[in-house]
ZAVO-44662 format. One record per residue (C-alpha): chain; residue in one letter; x, y, z. Coordinates in pm, 1 decimal, padded with zeros to 6 digits, m for minus. Example, Ala and Ser with C-alpha at 12.3 -4.5 7.8 and 13.67 -1.06 7.14 Angstrom:
+------+------+----------+----------+----------+
| logu | sero |       px |       py |       pz |
+------+------+----------+----------+----------+
|    A |    A |  01230.0 | m00450.0 |  00780.0 |
|    A |    S |  01367.0 | m00106.0 |  00714.0 |
+------+------+----------+----------+----------+
//
This chain:
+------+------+----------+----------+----------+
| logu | sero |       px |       py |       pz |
+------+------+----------+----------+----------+
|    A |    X |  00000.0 |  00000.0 |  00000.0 |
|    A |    X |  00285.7 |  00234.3 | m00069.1 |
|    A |    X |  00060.9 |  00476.5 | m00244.9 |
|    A |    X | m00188.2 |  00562.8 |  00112.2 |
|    A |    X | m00096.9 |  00832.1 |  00333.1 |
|    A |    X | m00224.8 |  00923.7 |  00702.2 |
|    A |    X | m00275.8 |  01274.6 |  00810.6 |
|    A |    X | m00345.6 |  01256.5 |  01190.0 |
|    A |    X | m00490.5 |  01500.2 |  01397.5 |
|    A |    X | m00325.7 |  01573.2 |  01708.6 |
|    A |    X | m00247.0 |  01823.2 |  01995.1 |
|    A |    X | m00031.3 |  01749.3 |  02315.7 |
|    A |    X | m00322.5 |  01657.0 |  02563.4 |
|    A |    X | m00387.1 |  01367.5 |  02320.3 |
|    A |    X | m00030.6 |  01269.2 |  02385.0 |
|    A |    X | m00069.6 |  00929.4 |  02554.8 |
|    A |    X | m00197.3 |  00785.8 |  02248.2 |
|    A |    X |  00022.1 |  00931.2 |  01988.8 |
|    A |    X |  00317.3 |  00641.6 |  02007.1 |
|    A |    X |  00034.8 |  00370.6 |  01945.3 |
|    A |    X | m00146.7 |  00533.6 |  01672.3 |
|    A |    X |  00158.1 |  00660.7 |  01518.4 |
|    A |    X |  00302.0 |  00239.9 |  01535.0 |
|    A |    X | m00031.9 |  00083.3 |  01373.5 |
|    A |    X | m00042.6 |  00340.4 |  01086.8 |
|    A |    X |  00286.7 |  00270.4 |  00985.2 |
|    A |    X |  00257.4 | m00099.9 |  00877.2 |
|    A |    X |  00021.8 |  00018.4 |  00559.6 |
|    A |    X |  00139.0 |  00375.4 |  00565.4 |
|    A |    X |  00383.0 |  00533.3 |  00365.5 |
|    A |    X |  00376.8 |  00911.9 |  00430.6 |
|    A |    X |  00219.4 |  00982.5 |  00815.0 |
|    A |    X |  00174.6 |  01353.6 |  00816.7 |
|    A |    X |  00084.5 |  01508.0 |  01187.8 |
|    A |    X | m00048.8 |  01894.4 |  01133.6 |
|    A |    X | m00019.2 |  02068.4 |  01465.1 |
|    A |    X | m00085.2 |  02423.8 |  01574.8 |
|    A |    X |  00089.4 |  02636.0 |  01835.3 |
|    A |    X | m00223.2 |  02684.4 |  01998.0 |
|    A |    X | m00506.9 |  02471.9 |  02106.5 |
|    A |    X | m00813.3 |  02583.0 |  01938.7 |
|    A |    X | m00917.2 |  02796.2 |  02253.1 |
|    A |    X | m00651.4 |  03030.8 |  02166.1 |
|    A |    X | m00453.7 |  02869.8 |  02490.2 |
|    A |    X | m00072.6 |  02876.8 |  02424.1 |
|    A |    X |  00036.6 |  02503.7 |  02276.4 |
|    A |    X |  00318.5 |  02337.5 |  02549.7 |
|    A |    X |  00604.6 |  02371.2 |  02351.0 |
|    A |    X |  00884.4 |  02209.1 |  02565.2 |
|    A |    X |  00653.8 |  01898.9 |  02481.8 |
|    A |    X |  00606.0 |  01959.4 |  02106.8 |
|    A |    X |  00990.5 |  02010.7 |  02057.0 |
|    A |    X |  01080.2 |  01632.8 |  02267.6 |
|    A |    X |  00806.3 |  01495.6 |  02013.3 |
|    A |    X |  00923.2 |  01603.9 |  01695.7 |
|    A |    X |  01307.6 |  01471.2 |  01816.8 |
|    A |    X |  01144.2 |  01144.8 |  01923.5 |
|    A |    X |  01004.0 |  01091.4 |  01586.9 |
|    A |    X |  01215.4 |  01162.8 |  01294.9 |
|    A |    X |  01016.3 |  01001.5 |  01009.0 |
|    A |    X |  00692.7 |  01149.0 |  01076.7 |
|    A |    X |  00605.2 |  01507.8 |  00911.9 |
|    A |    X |  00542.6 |  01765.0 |  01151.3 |
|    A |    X |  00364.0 |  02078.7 |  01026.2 |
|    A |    X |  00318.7 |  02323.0 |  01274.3 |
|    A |    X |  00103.8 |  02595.7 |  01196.5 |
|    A |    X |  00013.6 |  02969.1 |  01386.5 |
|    A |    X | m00327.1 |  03013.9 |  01550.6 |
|    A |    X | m00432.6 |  03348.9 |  01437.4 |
|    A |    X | m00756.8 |  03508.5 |  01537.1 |
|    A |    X | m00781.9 |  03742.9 |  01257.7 |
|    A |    X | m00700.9 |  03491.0 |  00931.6 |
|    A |    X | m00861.6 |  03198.0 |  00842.5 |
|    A |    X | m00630.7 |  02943.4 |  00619.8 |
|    A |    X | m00815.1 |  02836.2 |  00304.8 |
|    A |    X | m01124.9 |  03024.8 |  00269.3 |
|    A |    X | m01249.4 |  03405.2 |  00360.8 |
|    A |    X | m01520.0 |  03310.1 |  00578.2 |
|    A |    X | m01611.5 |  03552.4 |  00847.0 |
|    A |    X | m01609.4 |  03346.8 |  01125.6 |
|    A |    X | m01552.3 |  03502.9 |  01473.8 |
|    A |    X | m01342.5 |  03433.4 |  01753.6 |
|    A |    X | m01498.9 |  03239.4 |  01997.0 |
|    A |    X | m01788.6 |  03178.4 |  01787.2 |
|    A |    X | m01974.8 |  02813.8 |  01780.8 |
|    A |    X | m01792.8 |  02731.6 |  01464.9 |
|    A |    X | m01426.9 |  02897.9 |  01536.5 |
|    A |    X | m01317.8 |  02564.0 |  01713.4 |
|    A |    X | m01480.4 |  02328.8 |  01473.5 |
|    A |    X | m01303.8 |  02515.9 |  01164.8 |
|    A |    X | m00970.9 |  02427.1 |  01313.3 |
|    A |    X | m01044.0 |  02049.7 |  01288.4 |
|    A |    X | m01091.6 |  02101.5 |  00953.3 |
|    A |    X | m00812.6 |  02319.4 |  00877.8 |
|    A |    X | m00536.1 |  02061.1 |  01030.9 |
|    A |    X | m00658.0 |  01800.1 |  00781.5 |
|    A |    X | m00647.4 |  02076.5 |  00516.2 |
|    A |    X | m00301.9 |  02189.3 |  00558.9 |
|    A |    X | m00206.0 |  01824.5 |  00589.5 |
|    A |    X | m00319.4 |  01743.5 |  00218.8 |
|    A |    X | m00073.3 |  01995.7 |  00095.9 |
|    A |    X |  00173.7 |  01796.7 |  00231.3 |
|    A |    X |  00106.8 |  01489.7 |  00019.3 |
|    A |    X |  00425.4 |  01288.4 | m00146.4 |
|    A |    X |  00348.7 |  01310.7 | m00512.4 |
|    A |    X |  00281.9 |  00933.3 | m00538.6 |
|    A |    X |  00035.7 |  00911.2 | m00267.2 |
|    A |    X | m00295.5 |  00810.4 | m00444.6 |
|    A |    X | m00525.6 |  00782.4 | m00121.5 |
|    A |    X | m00546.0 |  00931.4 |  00178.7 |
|    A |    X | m00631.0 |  00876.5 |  00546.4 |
|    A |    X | m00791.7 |  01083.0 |  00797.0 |
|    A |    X | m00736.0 |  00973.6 |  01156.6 |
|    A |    X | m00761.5 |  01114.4 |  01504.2 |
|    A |    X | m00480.5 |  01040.8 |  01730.4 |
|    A |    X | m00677.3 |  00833.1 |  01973.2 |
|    A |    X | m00805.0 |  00630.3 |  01700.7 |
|    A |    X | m00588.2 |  00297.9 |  01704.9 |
|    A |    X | m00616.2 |  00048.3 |  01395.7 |
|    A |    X | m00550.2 | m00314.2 |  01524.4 |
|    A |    X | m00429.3 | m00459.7 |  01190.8 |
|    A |    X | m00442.8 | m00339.5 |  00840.5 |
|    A |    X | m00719.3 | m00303.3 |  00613.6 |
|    A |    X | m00812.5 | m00460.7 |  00303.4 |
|    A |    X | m00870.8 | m00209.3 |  00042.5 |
|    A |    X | m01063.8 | m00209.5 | m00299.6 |
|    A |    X | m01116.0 |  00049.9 | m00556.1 |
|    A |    X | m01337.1 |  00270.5 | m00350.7 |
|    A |    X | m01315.5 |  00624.6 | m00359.0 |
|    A |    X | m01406.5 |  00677.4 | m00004.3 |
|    A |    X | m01427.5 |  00453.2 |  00329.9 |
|    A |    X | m01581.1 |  00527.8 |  00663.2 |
|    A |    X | m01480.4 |  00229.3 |  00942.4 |
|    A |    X | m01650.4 |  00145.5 |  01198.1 |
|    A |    X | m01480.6 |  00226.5 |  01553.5 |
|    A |    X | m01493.5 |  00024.4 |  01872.8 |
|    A |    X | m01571.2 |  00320.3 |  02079.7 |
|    A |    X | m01459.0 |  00327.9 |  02459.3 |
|    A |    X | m01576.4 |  00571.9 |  02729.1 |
|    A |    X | m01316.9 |  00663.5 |  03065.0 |
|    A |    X | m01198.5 |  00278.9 |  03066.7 |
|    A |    X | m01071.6 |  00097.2 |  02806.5 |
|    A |    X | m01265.9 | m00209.0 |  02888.6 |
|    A |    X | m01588.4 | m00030.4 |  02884.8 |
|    A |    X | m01686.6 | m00075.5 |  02491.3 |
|    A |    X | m02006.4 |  00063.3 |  02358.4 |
|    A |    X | m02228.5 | m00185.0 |  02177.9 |
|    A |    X | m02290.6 |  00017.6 |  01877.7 |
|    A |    X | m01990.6 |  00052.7 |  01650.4 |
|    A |    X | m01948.1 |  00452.7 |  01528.6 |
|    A |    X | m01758.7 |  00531.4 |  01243.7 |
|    A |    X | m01445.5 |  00713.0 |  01203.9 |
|    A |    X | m01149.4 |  00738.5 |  01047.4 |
|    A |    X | m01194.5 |  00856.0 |  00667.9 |
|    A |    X | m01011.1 |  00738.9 |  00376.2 |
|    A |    X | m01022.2 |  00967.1 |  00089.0 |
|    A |    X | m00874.3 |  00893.8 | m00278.2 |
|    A |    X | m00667.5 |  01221.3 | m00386.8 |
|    A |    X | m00786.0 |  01302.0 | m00641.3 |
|    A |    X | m01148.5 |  01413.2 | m00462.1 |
|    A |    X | m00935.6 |  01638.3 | m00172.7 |
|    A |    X | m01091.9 |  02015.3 | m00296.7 |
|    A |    X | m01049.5 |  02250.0 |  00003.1 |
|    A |    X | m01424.3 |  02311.0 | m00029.7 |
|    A |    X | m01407.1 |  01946.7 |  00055.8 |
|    A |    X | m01167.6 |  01968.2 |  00330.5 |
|    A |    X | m01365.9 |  02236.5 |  00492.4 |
|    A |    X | m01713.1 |  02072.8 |  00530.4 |
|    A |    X | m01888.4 |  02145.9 |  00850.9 |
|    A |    X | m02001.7 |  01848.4 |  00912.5 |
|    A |    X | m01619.1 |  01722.4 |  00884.3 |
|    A |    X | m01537.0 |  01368.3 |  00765.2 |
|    A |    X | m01918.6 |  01226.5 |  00836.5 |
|    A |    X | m01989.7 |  01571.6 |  00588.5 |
|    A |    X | m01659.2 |  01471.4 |  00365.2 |
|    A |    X | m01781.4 |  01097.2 |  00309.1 |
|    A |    X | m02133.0 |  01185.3 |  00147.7 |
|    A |    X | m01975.7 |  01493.1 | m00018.4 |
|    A |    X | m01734.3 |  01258.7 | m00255.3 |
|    A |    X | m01849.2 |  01092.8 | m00562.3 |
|    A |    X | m01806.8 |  00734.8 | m00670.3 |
|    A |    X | m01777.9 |  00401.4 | m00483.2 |
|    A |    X | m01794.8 |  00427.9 | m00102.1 |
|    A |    X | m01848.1 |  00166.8 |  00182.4 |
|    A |    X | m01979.0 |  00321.2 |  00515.4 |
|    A |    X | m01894.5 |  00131.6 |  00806.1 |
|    A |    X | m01618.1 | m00031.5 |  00692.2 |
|    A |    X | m01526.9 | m00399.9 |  00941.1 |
|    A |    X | m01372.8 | m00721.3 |  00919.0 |
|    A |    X | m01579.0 | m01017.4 |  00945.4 |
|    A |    X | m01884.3 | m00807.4 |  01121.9 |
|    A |    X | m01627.9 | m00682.0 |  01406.2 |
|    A |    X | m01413.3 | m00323.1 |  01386.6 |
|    A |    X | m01076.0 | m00275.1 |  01337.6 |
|    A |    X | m01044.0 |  00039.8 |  01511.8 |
|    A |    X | m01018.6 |  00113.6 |  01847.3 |
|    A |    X | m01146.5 |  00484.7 |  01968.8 |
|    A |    X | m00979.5 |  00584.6 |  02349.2 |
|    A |    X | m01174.5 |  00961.9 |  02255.0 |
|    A |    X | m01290.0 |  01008.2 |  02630.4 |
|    A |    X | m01045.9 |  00715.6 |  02795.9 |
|    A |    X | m00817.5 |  00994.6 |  02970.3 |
|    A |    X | m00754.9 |  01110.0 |  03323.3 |
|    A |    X | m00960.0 |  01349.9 |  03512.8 |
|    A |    X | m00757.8 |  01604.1 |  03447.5 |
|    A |    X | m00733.0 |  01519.6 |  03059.3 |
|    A |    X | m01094.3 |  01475.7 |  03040.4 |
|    A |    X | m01119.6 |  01840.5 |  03185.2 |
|    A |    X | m00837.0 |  01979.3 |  02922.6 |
|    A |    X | m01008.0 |  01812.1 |  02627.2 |
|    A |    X | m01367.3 |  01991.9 |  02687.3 |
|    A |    X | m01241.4 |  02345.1 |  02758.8 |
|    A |    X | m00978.6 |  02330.2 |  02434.6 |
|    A |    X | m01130.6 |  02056.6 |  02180.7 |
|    A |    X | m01358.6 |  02190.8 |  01872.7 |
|    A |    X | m01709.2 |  02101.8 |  02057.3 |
|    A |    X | m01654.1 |  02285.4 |  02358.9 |
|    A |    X | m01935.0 |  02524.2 |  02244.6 |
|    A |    X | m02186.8 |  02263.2 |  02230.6 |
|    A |    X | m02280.7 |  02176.7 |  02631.5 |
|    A |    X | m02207.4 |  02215.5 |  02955.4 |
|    A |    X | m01924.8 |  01993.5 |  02964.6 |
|    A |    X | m01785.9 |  02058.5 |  03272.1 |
|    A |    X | m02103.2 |  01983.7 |  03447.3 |
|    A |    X | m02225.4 |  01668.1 |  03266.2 |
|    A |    X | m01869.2 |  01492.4 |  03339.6 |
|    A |    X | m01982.8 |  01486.8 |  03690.0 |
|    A |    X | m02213.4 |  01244.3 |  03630.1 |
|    A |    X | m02234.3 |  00870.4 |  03540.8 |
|    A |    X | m02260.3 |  00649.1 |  03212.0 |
|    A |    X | m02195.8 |  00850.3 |  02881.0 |
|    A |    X | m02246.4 |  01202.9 |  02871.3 |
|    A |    X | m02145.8 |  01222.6 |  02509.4 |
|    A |    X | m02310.5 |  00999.2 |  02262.1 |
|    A |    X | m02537.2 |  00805.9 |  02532.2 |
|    A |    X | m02456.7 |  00484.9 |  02391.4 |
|    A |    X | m02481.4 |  00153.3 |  02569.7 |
|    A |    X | m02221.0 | m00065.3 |  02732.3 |
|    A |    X | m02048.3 | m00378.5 |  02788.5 |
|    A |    X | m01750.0 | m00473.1 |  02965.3 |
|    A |    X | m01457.4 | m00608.8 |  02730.1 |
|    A |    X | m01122.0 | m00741.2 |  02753.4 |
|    A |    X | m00888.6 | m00466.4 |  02676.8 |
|    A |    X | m00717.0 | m00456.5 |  02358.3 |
|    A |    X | m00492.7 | m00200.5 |  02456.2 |
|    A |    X | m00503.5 |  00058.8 |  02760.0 |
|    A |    X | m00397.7 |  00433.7 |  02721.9 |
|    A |    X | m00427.7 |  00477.6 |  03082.1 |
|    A |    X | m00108.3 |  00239.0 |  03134.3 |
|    A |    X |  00037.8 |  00406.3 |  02901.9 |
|    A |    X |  00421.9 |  00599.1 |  03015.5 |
|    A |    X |  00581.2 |  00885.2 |  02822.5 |
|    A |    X |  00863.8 |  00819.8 |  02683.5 |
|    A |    X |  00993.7 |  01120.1 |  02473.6 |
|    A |    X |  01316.4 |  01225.2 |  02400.9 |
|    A |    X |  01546.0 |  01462.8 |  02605.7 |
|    A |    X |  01620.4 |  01613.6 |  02301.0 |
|    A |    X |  01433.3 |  01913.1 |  02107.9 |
|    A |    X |  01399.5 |  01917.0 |  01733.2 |
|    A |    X |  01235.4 |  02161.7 |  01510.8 |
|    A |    X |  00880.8 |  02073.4 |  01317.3 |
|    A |    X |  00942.0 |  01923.8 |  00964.4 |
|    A |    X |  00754.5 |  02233.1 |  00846.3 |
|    A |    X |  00583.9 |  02546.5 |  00967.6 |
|    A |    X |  00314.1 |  02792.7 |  00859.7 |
|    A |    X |  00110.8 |  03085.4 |  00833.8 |
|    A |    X | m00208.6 |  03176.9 |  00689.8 |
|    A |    X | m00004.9 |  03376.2 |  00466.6 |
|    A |    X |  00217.0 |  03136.1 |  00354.3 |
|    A |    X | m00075.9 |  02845.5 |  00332.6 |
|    A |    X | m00263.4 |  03139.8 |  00059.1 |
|    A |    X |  00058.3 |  03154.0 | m00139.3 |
|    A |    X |  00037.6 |  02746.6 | m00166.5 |
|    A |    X | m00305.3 |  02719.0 | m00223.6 |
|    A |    X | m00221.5 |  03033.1 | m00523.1 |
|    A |    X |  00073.0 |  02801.2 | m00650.5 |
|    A |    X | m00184.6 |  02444.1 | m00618.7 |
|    A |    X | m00417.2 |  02667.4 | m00818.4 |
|    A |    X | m00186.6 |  02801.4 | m01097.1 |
|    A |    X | m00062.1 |  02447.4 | m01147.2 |
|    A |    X | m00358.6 |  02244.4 | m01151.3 |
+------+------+----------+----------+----------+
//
């Protein structure tokens, strides 16, 4: 599969998982491509003592760090507003737009993972233009496992990735029915997932980091409905399972070292690529 590349979401508080997600891609990957900005998408600072040991621990992946700005938008001249319901959810978007730019010139298709998603082997791929799999999803312990099976990670071929595409509101689930052609929603093996989601299996203190910095922190009362029981987020039901894997055992092991991102941006250098993309095409 040397012709599929991953572009993984990420910021540090997700940082437990990176090491795993970053091992199971690589097996079927070969271009893993980790867009990153210097600020969560609160506007709080990014820990950069952190950032720098991660990009010396891992020398083959492709950083791109890009600047949180408040008054530009990359890739489109939407007047969204600071702070507004959408501001957060835009940045989502934009990290998997700025990571297509960063494509190796052979890469034909295209993966969109979140950090905390963990594939347990590789997947079996077709002709299709676009996949959805379905996710075991996990909530505070990893051997709590919802009974439903929610999709997530996206696999895209190339040659659909527009930025109109890119920047769909309704992100990947909005991607998925946007593209054209031959798609299988809910992709598994044999009836059972191959993806693991840890999106809520996270410490106290993580849990409380995610909702006041992550793209839906608009949406609820977060703080509030994580003092109560069972599943404040989807509601699903669930089952106690063997773990396949659990984050919360998980040690950091980064180097002492400090390295320098692959890459960094600016809106205004991300305009004068898309200019360049468009002059070319």
């Amino acid at each position: 599969m040397s012709d599929l590349a991953a572009i993984v979401s990420f910021c540090t508080h997700d940082i437990r998982f990176f090491k795993k997600c970053i091992d199971s891609l690589r097996p079927f990957c070969s271009q893993i491509i980790v867009p990153v900005c210097d600020h969560f998408y609160n506007g709080e600072p990014e820990d950069r003592e952190l950032l720098s040991r991660l990009y010396a621990s891992y020398p083959g992946v492709i950083f791109v760090e890009f600047a949180y700005s408040e008054k530009q938008i990359y890739g489109t001249f939407s007047k969204l507003v600071a702070n507004s319901p959408y501001w957060a959810q835009h940045w989502h978007n934009t990290s998997r737009l700025i990571g297509s730019y960063y494509l190796a010139e052979e890469v034909d298709r295209v993966l969109f993972c979140d950090v905390d998603e963990i594939f347990a082997s590789i997947p079996e791929l077709g002709e299709e233009d676009a996949i959805r799999f379905a996710t075991y999803w996990y909530d505070r312990r990893a051997d709590m496992r919802a009974t439903c099976h929610p999709e997530g990670p996206l696999l895209v071929r190339r040659l659909h990735l527009e930025d109109d595409l890119l920047l769909n509101q309704d992100e990947r689930m909005g991607m998925f029915h946007r593209v054209k052609g031959k798609k299988i929603q809910s992709w598994k093996r044999g009836n059972k997932p191959i993806v693991h989601h840890y999106s809520f299996v996270r410490t106290e203190e993580e849990l409380r980091c995610k909702i006041r910095r992550w793209g839906h922190h608009w949406e609820r009362d977060w703080p509030s409905l994580l003092q109560e029981e069972g599943d404040v987020v989807r509601g699903y039901s669930y089952e106690k399972a063997d773990p396949f894997w659990d984050p919360l055992e998980v040690s950091l092991e980064l180097s002492k070292e400090i390295a320098e991102p692959t890459h960094r941006l600016t809106p205004k250098a991300f305009f004068r690529m898309q200019l360049t993309a468009q002059f070319l095409s």
